[in-house]
Structures are given as C-alpha cells and as structure tokens.
C-alpha positions in Angstrom: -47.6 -29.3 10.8 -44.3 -29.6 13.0 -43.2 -32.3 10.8 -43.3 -29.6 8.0 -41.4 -27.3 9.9 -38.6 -29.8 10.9 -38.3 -30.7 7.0 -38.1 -26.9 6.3 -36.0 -25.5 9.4 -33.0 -27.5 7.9 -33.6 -26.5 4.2 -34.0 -22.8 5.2 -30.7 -22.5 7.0 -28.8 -24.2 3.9 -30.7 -21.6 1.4 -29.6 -18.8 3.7 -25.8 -20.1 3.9 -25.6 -20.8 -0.1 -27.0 -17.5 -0.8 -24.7 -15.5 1.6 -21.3 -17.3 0.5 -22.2 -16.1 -3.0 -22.2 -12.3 -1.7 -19.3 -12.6 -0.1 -17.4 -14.2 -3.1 -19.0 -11.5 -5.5 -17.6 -9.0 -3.0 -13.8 -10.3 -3.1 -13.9 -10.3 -6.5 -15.0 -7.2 -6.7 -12.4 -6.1 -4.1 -10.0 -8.2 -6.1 -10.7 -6.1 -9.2 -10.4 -3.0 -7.9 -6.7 -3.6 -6.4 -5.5 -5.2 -9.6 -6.7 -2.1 -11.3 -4.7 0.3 -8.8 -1.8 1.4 -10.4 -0.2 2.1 -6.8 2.3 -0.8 -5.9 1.8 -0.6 -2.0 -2.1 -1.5 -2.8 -0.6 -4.9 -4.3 1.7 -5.5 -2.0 -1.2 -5.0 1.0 -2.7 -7.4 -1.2 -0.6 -10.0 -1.2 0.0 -9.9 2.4 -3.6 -10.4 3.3 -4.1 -13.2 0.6 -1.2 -15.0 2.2 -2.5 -14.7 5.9 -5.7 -16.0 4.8 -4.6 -18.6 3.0 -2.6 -19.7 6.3 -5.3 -18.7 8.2 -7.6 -21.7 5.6 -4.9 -24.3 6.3 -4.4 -24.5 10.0 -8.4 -24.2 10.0 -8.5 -27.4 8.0 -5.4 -29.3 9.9 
C-alpha cells in the first residue's frame, strides 16, 4: 500500500500544479481583456508597465 502512495504523491502534486497554472492564465486573460477594453489611456499605460516588469522579472529568473 505505500508503494501506491509513492506512485500517487508525485502524480497528485503535478495534477494540482497543471490545474492551478490554467486559473491563473484564464485570470490574465481575463484581466488582459478587460484593460484592452478600457477606453481610459492611463489603464494601458499601467498596463504596459507591469507587462514589462514581469517580463524582466521572467528573464533574470531564467539567467
């Protein structure tokens, strides 16, 4: 019966990981929606700001 649980333990904690990446992409892209339908300039600006720090945030993460 432990062996079953050492197969499973892994294959549990990959489940959990796909399925919570996918809400927090489904999030941003709702996020991402709502700011591209904002007619107010400083939204997209704000926007663009925080795209750009995460995306330098991604590559001296990766480095």
């Amino acid at each position: 019966m432990a062996c079953l649980g050492s197969l499973f333990t892994p294959l549990k904690k990959l489940w959990t990981r796909l399925h919570s990446k996918n809400k927090k992409r489904k999030g941003i892209s709702i996020l991402y929606q709502d700011v591209m339908s904002c007619p107010s300039e400083d939204v997209h600006v704000l926007w663009s700001m925080l795209v750009e720090s995460g995306s330098a945030h991604h590559s001296s993460r990766s480095k």
